[in-house]
mmCIF entry with sequence, helices, sheets and N, C-alpha, C, O atoms, coordinates in Angstrom:
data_MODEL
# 
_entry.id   MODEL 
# 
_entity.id                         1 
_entity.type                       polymer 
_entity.pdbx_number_of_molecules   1 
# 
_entity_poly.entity_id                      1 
_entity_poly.type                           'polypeptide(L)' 
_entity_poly.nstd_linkage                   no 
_entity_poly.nstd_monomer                   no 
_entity_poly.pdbx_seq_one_letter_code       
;(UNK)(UNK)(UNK)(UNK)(UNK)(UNK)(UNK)(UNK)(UNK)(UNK)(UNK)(UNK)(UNK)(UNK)(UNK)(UNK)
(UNK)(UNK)(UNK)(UNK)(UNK)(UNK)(UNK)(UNK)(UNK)(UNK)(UNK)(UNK)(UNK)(UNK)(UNK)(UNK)
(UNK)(UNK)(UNK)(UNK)(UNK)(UNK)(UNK)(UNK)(UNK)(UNK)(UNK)(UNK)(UNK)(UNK)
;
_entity_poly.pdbx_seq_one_letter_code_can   XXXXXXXXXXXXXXXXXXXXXXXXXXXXXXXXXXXXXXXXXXXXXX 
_entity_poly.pdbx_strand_id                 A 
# 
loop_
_entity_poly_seq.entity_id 
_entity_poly_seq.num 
_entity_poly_seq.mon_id 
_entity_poly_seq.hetero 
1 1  UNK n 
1 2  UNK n 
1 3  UNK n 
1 4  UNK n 
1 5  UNK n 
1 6  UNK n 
1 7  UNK n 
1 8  UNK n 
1 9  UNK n 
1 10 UNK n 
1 11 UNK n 
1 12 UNK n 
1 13 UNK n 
1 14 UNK n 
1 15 UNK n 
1 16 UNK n 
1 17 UNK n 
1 18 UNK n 
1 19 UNK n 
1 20 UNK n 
1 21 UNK n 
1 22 UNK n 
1 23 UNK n 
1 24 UNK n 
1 25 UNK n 
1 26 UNK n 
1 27 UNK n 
1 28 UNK n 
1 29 UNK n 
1 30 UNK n 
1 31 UNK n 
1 32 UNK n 
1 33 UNK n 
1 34 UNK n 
1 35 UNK n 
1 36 UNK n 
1 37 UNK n 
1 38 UNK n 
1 39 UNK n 
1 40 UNK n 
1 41 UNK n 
1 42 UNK n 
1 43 UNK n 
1 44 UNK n 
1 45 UNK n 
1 46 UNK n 
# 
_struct_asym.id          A 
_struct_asym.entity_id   1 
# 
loop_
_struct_conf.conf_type_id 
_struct_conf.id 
_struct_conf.pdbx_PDB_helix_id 
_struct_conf.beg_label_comp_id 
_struct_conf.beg_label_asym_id 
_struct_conf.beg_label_seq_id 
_struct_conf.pdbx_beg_PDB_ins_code 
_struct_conf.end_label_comp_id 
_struct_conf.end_label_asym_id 
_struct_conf.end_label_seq_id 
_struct_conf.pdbx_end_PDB_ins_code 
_struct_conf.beg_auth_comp_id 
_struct_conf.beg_auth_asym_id 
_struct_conf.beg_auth_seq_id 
_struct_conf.end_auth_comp_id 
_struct_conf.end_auth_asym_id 
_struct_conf.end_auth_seq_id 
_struct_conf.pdbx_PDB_helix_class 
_struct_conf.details 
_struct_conf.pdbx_PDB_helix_length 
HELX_P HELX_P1 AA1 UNK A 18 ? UNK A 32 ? UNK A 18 UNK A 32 1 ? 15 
HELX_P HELX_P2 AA2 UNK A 38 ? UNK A 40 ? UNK A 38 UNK A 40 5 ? 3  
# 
_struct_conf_type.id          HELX_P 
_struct_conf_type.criteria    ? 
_struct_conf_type.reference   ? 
# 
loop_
_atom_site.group_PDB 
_atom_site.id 
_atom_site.type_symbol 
_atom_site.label_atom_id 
_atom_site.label_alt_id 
_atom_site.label_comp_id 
_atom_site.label_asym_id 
_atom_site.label_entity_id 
_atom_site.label_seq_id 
_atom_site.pdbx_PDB_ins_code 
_atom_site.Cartn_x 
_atom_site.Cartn_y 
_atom_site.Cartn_z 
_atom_site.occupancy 
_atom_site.B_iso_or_equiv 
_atom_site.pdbx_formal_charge 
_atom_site.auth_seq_id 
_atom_site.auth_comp_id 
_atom_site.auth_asym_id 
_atom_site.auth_atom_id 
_atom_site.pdbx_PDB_model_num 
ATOM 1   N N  . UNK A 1 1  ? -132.287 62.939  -1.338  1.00 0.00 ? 1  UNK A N  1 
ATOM 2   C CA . UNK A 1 1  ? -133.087 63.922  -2.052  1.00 0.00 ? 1  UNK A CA 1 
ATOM 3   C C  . UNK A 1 1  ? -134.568 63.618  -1.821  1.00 0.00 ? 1  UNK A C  1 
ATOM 4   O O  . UNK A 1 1  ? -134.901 62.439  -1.706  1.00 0.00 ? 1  UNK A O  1 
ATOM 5   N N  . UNK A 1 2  ? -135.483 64.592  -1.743  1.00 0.00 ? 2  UNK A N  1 
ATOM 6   C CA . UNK A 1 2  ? -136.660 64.480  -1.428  1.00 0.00 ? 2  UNK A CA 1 
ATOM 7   C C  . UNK A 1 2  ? -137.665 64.847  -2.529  1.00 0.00 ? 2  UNK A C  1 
ATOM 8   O O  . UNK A 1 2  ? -137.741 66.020  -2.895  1.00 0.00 ? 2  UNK A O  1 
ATOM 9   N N  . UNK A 1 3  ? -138.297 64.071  -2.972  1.00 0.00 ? 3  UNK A N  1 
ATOM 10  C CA . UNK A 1 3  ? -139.705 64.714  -3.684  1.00 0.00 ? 3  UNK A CA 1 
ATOM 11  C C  . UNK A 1 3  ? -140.894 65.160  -2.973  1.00 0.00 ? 3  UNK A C  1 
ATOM 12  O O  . UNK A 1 3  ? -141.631 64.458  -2.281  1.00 0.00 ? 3  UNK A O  1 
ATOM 13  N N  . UNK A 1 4  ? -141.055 67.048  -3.344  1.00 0.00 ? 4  UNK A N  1 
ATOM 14  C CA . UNK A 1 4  ? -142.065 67.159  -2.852  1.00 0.00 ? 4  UNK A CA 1 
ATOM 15  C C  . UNK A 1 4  ? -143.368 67.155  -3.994  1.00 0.00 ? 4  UNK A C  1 
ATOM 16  O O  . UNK A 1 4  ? -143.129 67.593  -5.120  1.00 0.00 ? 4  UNK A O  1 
ATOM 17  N N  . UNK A 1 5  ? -144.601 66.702  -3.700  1.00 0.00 ? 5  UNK A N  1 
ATOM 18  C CA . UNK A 1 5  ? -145.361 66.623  -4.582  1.00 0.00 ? 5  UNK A CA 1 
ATOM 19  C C  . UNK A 1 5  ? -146.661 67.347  -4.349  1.00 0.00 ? 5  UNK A C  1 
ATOM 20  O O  . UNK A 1 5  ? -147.422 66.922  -3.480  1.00 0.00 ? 5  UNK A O  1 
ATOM 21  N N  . UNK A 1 6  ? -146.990 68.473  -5.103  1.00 0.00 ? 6  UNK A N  1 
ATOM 22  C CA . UNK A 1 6  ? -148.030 69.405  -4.813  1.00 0.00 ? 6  UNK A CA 1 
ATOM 23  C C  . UNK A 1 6  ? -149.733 68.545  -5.116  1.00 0.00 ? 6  UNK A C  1 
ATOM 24  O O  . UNK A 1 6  ? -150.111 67.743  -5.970  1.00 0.00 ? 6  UNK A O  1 
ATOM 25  N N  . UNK A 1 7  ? -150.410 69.210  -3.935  1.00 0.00 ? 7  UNK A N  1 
ATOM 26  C CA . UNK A 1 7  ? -151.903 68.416  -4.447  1.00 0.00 ? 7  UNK A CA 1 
ATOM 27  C C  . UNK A 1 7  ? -152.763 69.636  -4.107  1.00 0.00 ? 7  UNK A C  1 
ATOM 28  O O  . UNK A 1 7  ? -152.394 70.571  -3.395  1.00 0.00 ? 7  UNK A O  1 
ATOM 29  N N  . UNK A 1 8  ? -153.954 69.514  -4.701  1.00 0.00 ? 8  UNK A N  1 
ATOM 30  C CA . UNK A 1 8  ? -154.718 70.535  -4.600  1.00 0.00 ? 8  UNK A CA 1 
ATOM 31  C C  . UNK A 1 8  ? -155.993 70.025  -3.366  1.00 0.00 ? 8  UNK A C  1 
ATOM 32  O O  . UNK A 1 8  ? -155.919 69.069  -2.594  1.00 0.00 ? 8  UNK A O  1 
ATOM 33  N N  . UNK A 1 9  ? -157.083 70.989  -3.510  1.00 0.00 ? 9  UNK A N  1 
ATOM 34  C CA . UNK A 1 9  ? -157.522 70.400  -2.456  1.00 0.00 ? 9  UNK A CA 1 
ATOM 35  C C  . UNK A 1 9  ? -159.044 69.061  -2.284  1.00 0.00 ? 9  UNK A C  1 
ATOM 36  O O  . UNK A 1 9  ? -159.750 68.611  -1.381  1.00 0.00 ? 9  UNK A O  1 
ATOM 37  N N  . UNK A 1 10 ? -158.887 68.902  -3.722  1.00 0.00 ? 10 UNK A N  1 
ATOM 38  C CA . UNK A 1 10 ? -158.954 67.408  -4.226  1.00 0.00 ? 10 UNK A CA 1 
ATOM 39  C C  . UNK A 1 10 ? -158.115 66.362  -4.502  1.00 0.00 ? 10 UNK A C  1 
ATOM 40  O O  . UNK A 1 10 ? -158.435 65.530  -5.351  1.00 0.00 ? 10 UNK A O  1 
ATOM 41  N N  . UNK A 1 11 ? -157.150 66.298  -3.937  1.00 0.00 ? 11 UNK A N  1 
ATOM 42  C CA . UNK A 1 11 ? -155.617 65.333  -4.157  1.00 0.00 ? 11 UNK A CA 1 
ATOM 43  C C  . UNK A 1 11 ? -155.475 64.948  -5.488  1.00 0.00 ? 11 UNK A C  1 
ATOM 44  O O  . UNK A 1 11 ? -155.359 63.758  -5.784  1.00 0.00 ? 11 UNK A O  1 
ATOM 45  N N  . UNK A 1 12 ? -155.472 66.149  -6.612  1.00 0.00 ? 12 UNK A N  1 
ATOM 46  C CA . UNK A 1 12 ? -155.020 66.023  -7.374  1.00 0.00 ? 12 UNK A CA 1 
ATOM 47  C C  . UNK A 1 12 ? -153.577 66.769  -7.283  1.00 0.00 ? 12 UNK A C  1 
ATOM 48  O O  . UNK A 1 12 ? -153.345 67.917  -6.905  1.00 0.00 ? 12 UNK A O  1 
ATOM 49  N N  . UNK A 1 13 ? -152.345 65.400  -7.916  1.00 0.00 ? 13 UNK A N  1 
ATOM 50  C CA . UNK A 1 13 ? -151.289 66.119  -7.844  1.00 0.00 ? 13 UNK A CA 1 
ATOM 51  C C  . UNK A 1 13 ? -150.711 67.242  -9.208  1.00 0.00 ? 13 UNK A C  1 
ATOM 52  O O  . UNK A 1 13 ? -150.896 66.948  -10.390 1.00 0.00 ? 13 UNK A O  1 
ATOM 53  N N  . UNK A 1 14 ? -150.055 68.441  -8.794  1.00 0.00 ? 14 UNK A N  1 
ATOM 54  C CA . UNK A 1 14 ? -149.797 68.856  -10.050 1.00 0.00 ? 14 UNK A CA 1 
ATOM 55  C C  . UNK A 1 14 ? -148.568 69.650  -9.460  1.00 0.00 ? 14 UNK A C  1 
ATOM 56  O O  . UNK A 1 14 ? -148.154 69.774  -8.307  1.00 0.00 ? 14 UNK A O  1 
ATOM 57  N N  . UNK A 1 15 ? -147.970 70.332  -11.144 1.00 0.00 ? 15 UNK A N  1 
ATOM 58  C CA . UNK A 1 15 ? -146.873 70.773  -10.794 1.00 0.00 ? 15 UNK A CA 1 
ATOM 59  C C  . UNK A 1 15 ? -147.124 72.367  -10.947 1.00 0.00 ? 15 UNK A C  1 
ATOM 60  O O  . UNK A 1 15 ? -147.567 72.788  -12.016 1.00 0.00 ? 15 UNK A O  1 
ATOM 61  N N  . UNK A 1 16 ? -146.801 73.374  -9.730  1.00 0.00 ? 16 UNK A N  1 
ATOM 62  C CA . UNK A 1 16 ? -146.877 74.556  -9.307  1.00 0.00 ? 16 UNK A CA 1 
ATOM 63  C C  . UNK A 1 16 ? -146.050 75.420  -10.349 1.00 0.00 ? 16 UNK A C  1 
ATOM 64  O O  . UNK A 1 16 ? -144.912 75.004  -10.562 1.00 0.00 ? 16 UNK A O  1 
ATOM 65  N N  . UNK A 1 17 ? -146.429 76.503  -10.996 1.00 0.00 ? 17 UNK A N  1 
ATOM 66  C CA . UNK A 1 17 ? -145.783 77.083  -11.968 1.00 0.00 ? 17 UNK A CA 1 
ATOM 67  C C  . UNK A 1 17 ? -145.266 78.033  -11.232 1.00 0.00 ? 17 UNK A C  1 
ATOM 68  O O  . UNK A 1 17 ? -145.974 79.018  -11.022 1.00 0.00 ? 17 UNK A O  1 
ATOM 69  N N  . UNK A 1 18 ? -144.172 77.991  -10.768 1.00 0.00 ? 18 UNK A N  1 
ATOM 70  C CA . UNK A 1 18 ? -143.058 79.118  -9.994  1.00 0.00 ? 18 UNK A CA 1 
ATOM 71  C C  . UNK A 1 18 ? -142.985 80.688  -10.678 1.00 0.00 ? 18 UNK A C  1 
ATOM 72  O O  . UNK A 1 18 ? -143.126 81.652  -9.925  1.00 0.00 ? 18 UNK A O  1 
ATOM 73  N N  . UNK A 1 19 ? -142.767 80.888  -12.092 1.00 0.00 ? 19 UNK A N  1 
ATOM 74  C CA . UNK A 1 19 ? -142.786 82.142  -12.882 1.00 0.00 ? 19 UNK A CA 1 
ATOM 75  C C  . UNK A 1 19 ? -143.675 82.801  -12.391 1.00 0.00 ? 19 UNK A C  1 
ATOM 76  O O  . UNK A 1 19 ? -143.404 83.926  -11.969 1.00 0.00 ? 19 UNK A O  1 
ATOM 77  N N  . UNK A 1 20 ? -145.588 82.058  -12.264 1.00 0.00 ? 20 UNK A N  1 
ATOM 78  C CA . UNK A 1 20 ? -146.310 82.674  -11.859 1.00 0.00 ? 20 UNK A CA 1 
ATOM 79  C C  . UNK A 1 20 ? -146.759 83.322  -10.541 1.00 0.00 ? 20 UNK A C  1 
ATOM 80  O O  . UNK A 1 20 ? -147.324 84.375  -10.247 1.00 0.00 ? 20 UNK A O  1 
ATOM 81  N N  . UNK A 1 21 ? -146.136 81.953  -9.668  1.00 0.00 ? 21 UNK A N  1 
ATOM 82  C CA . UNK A 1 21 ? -146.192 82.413  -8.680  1.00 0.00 ? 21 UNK A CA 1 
ATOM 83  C C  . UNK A 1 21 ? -145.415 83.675  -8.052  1.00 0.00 ? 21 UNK A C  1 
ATOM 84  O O  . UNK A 1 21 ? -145.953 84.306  -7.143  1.00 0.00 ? 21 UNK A O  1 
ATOM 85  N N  . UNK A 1 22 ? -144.100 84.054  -8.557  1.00 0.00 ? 22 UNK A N  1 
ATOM 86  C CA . UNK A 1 22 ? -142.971 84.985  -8.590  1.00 0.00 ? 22 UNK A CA 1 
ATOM 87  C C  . UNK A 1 22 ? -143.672 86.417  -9.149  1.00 0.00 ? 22 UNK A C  1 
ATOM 88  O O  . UNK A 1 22 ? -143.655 87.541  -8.648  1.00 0.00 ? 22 UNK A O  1 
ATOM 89  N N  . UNK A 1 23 ? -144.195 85.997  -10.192 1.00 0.00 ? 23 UNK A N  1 
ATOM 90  C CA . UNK A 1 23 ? -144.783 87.152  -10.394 1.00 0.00 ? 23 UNK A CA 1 
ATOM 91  C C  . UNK A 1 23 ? -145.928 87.767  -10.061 1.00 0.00 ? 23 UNK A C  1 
ATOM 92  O O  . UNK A 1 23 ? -146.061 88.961  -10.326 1.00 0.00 ? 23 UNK A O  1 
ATOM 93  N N  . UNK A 1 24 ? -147.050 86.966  -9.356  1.00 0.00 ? 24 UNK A N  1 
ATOM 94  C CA . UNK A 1 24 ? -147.988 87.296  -8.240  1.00 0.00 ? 24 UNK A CA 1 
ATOM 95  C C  . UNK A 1 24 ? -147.204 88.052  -7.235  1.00 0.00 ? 24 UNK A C  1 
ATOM 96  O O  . UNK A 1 24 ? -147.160 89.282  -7.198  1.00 0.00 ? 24 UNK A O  1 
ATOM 97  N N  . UNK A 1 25 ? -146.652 87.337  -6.508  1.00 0.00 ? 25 UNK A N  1 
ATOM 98  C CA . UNK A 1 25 ? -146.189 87.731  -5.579  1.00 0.00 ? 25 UNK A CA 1 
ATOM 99  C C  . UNK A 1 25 ? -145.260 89.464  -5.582  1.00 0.00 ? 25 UNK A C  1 
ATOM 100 O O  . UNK A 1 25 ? -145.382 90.227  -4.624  1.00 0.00 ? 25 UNK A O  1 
ATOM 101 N N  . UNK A 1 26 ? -144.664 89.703  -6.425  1.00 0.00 ? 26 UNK A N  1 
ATOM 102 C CA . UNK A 1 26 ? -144.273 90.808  -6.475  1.00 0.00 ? 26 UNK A CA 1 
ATOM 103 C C  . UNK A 1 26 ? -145.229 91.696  -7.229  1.00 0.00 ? 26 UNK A C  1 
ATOM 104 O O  . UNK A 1 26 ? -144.999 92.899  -7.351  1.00 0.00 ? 26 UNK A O  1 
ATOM 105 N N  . UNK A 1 27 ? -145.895 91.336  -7.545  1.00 0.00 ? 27 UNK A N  1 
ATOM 106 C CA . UNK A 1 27 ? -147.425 92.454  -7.571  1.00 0.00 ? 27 UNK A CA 1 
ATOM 107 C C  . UNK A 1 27 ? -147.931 92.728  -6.861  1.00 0.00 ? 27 UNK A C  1 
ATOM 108 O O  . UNK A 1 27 ? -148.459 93.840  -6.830  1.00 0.00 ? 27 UNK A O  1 
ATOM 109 N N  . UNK A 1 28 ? -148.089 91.367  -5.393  1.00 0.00 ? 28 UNK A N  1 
ATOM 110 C CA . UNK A 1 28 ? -148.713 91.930  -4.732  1.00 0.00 ? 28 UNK A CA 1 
ATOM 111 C C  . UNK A 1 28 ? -147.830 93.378  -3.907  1.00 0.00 ? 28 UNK A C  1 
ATOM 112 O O  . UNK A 1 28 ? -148.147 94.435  -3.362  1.00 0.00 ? 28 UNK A O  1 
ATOM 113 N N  . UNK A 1 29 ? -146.958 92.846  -4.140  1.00 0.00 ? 29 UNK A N  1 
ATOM 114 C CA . UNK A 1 29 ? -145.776 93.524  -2.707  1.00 0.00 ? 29 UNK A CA 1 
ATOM 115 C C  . UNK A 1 29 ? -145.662 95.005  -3.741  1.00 0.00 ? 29 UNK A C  1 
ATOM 116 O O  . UNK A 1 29 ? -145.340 96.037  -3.152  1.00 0.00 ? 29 UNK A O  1 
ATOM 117 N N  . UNK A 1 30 ? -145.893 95.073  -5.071  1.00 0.00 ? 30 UNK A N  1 
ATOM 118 C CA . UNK A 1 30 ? -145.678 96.527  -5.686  1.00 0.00 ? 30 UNK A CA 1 
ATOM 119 C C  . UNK A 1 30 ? -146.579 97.220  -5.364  1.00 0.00 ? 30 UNK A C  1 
ATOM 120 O O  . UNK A 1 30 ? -146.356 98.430  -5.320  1.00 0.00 ? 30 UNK A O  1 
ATOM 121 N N  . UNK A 1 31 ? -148.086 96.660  -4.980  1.00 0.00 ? 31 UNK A N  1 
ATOM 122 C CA . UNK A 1 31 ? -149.707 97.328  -4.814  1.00 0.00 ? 31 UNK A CA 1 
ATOM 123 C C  . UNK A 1 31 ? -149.696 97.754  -3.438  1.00 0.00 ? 31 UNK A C  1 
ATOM 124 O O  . UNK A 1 31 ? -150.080 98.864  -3.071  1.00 0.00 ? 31 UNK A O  1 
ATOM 125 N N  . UNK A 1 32 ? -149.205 96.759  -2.608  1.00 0.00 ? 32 UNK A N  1 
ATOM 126 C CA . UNK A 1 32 ? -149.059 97.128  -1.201  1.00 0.00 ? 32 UNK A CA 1 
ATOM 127 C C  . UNK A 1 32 ? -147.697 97.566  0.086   1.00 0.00 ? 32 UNK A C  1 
ATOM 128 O O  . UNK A 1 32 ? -147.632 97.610  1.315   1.00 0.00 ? 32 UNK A O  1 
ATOM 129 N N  . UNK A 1 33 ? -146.823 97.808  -1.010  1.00 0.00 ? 33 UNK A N  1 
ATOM 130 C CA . UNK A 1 33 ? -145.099 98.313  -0.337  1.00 0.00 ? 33 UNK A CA 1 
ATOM 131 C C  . UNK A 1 33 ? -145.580 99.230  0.044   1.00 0.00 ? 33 UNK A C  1 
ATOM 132 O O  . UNK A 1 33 ? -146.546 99.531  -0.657  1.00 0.00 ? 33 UNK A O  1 
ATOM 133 N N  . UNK A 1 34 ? -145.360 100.097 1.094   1.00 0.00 ? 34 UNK A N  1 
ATOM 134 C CA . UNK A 1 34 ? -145.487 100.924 1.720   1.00 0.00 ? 34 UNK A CA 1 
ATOM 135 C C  . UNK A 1 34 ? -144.307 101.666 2.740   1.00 0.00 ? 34 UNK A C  1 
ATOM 136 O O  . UNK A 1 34 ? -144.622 101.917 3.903   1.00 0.00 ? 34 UNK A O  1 
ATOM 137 N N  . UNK A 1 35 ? -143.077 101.965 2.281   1.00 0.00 ? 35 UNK A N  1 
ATOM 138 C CA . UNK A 1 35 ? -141.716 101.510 3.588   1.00 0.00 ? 35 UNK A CA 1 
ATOM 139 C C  . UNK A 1 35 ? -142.019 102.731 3.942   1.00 0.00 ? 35 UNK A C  1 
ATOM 140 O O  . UNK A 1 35 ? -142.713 103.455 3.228   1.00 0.00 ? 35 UNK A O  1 
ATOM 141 N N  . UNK A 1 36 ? -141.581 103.062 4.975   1.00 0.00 ? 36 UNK A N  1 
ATOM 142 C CA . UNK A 1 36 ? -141.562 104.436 5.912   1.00 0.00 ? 36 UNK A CA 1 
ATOM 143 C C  . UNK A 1 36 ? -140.089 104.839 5.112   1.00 0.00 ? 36 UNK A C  1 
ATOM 144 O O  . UNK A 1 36 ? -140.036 105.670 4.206   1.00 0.00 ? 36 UNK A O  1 
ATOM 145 N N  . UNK A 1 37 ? -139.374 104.376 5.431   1.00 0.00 ? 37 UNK A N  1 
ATOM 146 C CA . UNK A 1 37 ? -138.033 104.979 4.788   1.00 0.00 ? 37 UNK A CA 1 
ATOM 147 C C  . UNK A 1 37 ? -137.937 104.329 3.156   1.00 0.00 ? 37 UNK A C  1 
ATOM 148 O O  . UNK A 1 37 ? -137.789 103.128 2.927   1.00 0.00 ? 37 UNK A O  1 
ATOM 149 N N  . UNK A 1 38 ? -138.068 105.506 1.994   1.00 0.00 ? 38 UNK A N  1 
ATOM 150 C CA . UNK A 1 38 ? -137.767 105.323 1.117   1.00 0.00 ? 38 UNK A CA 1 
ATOM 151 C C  . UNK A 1 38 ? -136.436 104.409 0.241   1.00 0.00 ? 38 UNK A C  1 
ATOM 152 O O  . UNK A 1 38 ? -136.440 103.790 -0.823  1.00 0.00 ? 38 UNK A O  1 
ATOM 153 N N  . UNK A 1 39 ? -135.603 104.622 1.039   1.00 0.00 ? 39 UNK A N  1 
ATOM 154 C CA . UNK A 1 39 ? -134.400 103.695 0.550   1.00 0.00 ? 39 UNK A CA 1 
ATOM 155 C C  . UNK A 1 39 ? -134.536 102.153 0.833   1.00 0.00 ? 39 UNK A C  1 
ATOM 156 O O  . UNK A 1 39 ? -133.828 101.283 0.326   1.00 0.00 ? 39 UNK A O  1 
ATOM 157 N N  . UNK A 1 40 ? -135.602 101.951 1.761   1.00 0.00 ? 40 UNK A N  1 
ATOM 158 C CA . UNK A 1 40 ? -135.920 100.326 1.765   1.00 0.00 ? 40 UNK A CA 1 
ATOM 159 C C  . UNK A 1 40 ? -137.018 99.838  1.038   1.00 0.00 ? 40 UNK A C  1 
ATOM 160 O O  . UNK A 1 40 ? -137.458 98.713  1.277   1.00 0.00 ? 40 UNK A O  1 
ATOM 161 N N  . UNK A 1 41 ? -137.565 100.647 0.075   1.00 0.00 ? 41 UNK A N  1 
ATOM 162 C CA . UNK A 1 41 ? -138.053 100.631 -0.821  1.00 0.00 ? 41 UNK A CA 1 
ATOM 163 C C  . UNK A 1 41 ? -137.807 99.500  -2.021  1.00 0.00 ? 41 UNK A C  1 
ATOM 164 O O  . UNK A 1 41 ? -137.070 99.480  -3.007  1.00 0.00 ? 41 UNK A O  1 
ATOM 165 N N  . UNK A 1 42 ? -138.822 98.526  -1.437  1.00 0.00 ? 42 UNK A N  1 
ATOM 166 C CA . UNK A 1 42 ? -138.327 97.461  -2.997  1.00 0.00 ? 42 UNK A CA 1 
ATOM 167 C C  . UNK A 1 42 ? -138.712 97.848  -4.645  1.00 0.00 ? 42 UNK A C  1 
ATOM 168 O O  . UNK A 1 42 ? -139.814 98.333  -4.906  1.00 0.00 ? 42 UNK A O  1 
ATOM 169 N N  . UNK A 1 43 ? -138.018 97.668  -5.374  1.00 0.00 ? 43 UNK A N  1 
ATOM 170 C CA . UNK A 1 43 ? -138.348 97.742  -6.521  1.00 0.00 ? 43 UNK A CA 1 
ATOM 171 C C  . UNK A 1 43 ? -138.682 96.876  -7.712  1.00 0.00 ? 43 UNK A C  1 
ATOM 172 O O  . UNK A 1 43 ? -137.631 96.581  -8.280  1.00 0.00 ? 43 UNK A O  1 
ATOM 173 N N  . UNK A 1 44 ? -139.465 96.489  -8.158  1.00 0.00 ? 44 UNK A N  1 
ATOM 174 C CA . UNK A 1 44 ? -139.628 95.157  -9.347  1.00 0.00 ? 44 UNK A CA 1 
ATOM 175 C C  . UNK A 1 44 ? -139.856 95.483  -10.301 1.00 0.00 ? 44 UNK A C  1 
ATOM 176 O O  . UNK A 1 44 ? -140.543 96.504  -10.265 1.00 0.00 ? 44 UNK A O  1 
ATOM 177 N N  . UNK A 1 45 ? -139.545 94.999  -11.666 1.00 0.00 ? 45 UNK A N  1 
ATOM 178 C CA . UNK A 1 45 ? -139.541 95.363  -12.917 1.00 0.00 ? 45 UNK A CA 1 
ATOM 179 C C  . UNK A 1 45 ? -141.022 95.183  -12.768 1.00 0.00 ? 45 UNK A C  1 
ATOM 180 O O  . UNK A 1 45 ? -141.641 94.612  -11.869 1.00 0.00 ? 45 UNK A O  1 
ATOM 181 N N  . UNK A 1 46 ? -141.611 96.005  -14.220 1.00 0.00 ? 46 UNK A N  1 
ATOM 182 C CA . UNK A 1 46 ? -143.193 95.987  -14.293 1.00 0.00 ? 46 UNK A CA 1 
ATOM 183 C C  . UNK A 1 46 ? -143.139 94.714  -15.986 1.00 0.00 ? 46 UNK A C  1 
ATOM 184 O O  . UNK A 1 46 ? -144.188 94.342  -16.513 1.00 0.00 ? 46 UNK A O  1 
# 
């Protein structure tokens, strides 16, 4: 098993809050989805 250990870009280590990051991330992809074909259309709760 491996520990990975997050550092910033002062080598301070910390621990990455995943929820937030999850939910960035599908904001971004709700602001900027764009599919040509509607049925590949992602959808995310608001």
């Amino acid at each position: 098993m491996q520990i990975i250990k997050w550092q910033d870009e002062n080598g301070k280590v910390f621990t990455p809050n995943f929820k937030e990051m999850n939910e960035r991330e599908q904001k971004q992809i709700r602001e900027n989805n764009n599919p040509v074909e509607l049925n590949h259309k992602i959808t995310y709760p608001k």
